[in-house]
N, C-alpha and C positions, 0 to 999 in steps of 0.2 A: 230726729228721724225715729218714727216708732218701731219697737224692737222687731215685729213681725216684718212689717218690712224691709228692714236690715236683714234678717234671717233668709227672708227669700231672696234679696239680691247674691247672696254669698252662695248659698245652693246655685242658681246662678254659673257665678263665675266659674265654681268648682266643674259643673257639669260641661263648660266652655272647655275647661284646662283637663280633662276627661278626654274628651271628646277628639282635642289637640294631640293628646298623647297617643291617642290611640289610630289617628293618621297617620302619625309622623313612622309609628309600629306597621302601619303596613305598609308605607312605601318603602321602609327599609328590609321588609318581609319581602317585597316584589324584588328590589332591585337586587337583595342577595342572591332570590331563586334565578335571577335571571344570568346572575354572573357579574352585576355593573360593577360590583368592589374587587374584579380582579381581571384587569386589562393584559394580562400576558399572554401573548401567540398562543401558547403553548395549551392554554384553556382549552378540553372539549373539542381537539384540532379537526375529528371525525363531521361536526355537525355544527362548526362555526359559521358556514356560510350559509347553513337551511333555516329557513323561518320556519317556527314552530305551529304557529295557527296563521294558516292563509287566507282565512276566513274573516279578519279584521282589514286585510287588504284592502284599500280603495283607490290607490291611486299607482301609478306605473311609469317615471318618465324613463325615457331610452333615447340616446342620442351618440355620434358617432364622430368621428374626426373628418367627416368629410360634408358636416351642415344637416346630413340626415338626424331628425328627431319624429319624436312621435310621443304623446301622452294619453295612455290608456286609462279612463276614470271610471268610478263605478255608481251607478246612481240606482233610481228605482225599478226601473224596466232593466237596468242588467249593464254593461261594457260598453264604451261608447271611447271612438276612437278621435282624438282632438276635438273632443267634446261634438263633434257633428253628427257622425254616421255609424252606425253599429257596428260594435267587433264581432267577430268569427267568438262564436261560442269555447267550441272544441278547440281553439287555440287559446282562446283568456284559460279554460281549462287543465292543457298541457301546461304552458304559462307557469299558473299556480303551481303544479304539482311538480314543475321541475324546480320554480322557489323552495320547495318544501323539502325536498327530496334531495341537494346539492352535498354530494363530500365531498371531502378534501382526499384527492389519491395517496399524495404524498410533498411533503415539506421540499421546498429548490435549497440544494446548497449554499450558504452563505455567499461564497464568493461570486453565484451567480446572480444575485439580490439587485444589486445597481443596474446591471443588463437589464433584466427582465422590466425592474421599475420603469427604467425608462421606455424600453420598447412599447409599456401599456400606458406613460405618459404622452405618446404621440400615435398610438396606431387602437387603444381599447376601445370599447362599448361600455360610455356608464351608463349608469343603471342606478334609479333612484326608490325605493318601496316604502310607499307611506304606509300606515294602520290608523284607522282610528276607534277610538278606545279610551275608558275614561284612564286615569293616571292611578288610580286606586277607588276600590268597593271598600266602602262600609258600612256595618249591620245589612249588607245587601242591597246599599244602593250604590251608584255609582256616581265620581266627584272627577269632574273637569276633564271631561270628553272632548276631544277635539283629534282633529287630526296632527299626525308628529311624523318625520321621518323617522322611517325605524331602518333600514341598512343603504349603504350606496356602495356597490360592485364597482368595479371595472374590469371587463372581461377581453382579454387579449385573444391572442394567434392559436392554433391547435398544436399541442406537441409534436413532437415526430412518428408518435405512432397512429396521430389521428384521434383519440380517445380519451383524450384531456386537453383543458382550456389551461392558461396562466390565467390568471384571477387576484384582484387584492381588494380586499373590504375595507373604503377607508376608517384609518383609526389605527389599522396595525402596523408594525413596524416591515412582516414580511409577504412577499407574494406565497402564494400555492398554487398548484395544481390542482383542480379541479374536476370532476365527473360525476353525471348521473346516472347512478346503479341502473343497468337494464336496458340504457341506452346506448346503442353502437356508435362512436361519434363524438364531437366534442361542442360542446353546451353552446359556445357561443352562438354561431347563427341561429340558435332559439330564442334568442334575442334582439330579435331587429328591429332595427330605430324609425325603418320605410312604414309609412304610414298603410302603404296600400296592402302591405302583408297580414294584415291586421283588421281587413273591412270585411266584414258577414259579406256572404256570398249568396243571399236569400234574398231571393226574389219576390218569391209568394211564402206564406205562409198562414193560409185562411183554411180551419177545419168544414168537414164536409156540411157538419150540421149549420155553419154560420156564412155557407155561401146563399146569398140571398137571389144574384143571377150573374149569369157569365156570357159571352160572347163571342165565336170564333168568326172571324171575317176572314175568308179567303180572298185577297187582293187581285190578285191575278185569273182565278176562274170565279165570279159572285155567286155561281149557283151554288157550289160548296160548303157555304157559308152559313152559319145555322147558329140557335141560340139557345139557355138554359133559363130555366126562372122555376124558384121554388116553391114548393105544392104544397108541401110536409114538410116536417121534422127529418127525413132522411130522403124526400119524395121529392121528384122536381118533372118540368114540364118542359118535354122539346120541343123547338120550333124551327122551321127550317128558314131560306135566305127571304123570302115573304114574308114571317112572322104567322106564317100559317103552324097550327097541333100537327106534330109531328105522330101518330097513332103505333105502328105497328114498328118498333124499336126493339135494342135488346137493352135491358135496365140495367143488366151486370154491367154491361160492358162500360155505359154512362157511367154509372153510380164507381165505379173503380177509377175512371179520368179524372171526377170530380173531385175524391180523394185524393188524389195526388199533389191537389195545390196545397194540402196540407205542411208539403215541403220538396220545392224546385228551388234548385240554385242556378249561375250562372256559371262561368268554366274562366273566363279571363278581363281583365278589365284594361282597358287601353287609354293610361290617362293622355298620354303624350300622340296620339296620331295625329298629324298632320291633316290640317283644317281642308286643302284639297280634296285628299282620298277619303275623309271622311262626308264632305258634302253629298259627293259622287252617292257612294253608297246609300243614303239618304234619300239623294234624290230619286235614282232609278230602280235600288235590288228593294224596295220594299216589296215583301211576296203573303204576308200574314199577321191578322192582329187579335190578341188575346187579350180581355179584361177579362176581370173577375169582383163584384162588389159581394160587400158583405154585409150582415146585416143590421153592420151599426152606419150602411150609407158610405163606407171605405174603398175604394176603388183603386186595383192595381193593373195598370195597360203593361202591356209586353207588343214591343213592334219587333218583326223580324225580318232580314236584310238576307239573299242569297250573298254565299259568299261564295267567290269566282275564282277559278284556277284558269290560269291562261297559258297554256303551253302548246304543244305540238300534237297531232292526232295522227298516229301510226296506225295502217292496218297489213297484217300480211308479210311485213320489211316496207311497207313505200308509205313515203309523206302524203297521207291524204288532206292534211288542212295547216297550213304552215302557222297560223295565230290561230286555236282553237282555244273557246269558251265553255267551261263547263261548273255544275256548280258544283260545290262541296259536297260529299254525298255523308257527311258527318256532324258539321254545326255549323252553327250563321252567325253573323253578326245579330246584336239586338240594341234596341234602345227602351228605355222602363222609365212609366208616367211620364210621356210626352218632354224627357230632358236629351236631347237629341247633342246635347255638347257631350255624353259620355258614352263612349261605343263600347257593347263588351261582347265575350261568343260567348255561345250558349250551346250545349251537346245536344242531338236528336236524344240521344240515347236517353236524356234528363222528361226531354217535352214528345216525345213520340207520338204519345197518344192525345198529344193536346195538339196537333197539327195536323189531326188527319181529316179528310173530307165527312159531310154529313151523310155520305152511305156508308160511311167505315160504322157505323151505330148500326144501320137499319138491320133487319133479321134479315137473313139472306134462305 
């Protein structure tokens, strides 16, 4: 073998066993900072159940002693609840900040140790939180990224004062006490394994400038009924139940309705009603329908359903109508892009001005 090339394979190797040493130095640099070479309870007892960076988070399982589960994941677009439907923003957010934020109140007496164990062996909330994250940087890149469990809870009953959860991370030998500073309350049901607690409640959310054209149909009166289609960049064009140029309008009044689809939620979601009552409503309260496209060709319908109070009509002291019909005078039932198996209510107070007739525009 010629000696230059001998020389270089040995540079080489060296640079290999370099390289090696110099791993091996910061995983055991990470795993000291983090604590891993000293498993005693007693480590750090103020901030053992908070995670440090919640910002490596991606993954959420939560599931409960009675079949309830749910898996919050986190991909490009954001939260997404059993990988189907969007989570509620402001709660992945609480969420997070209550992972982050968890102390330990105070240490449970020994002799209470096997009670407590067992009680959160048949009645907790686990709680599983992944990160992912390379396993070590070096010279600034990072080596063997993947996702890992990083803690698994299990979250019990509220104390007697209300104000702390029992709680044990597995791995340790004791339960704790548990509380989040600021919060009146105890942790656990911030934790729920119900899927539906967890589903964004956004309806619309199309900016003013990216509504391309929208729709209000008044079911019940047609004349009412009128349409939008954009002109400009902030400018758009009414037209009434004909499709005829609506002329003499007020713009504020439009141009603030429009904005608003920027963000409408809905108020309740009914997975469980009963296929009769729900047909019913379907079939006859429909009273109003709202799309909105935008201008990538995206199209969100909102159908709206009166919703019906059936009681007794007093005037005076005397019974004037023994089964009286009236509607809600606060929210309706709705159903959103034409999926008519999911009924949810929706507040006036939310769509106000996106239900009102085509002279609620005109200049008066």
């Amino acid at each position: 073998m010629p000696l230059k090339k001998h020389t270089l394979m040995k540079k080489q190797k060296v640079y290999v066993i370099v390289a090696c040493l110099l791993a091996i130095l910061s995983v055991i640099a990470i795993v000291y900072k983090k604590g891993g070479f000293n498993k005693s309870d007693a480590q750090n007892l103020s901030t053992i159940f908070a995670i440090e960076d919640t910002s490596t988070i991606t993954r959420i399982f939560m599931a409960d002693m009675f079949g309830d589960k749910v898996l919050l994941t986190k991909n490009a677009e954001g939260w997404m609840v059993d990988q189907q439907r969007p989570a509620s923003k402001h709660k992945i957010n609480d969420l997070l900040a209550t992972l982050g934020s968890i102390r330990v109140a105070q240490p449970i007496a020994k002799a209470g140790h096997q009670s407590i164990i067992e009680m959160l062996a048949v009645s907790s909330t686990k709680v599983e939180v992944y990160e992912t994250k390379p396993l070590f940087t070096l010279f600034g890149r990072p080596f063997f990224t993947k996702e890992r469990l990083l803690k698994t809870y299990f979250l019990g009953d509220a104390t007697q004062n209300n104000l702390g959860s029992y709680a044990l991370v597995e791995g340790m030998s004791a339960p704790y006490i548990i509380y989040k500073p600021g919060f009146r309350g105890y942790v656990t049901p911030l934790f729920s394994p119900k899927p539906i607690d967890w589903y964004s409640q956004q309806v619309f959310n199309t900016k003013l400038t990216r509504i391309q054209n929208a729709s209000f149909i008044d079911v019940e009166n047609p004349e009412n009924s009128f349409f939008v289609e954009k002109s400009g960049p902030r400018s758009f064009t009414l037209l009434d139940a004909h499709k005829n140029v609506v002329l003499d309008y007020d713009t504020t009044l439009l141009i603030n309705m429009l904005s608003e689809f920027r963000e409408r939620n809905y108020e309740t979601f009914y997975p469980n009603m009963e296929n009769s009552f729900k047909d019913s409503i379907i079939q006859y309260n429909l009273y109003k329908i709202v799309s909105v496209t935008d201008v990538d060709n995206q199209t969100t319908t909102m159908k709206l359903y009166h919703m019906i109070t059936v009681g007794e009509l007093w005037q005076g002291g005397d019974l004037i109508e023994e089964i009286y019909h009236e509607f809600n005078k606060d929210r309706s039932y709705a159903t959103f892009n034409e999926n008519t198996d999911e009924i949810y209510t929706v507040q006036f107070y939310h769509f106000d001005r996106q239900i009102q007739p085509l002279s609620y525009f005109l200049k008066r």
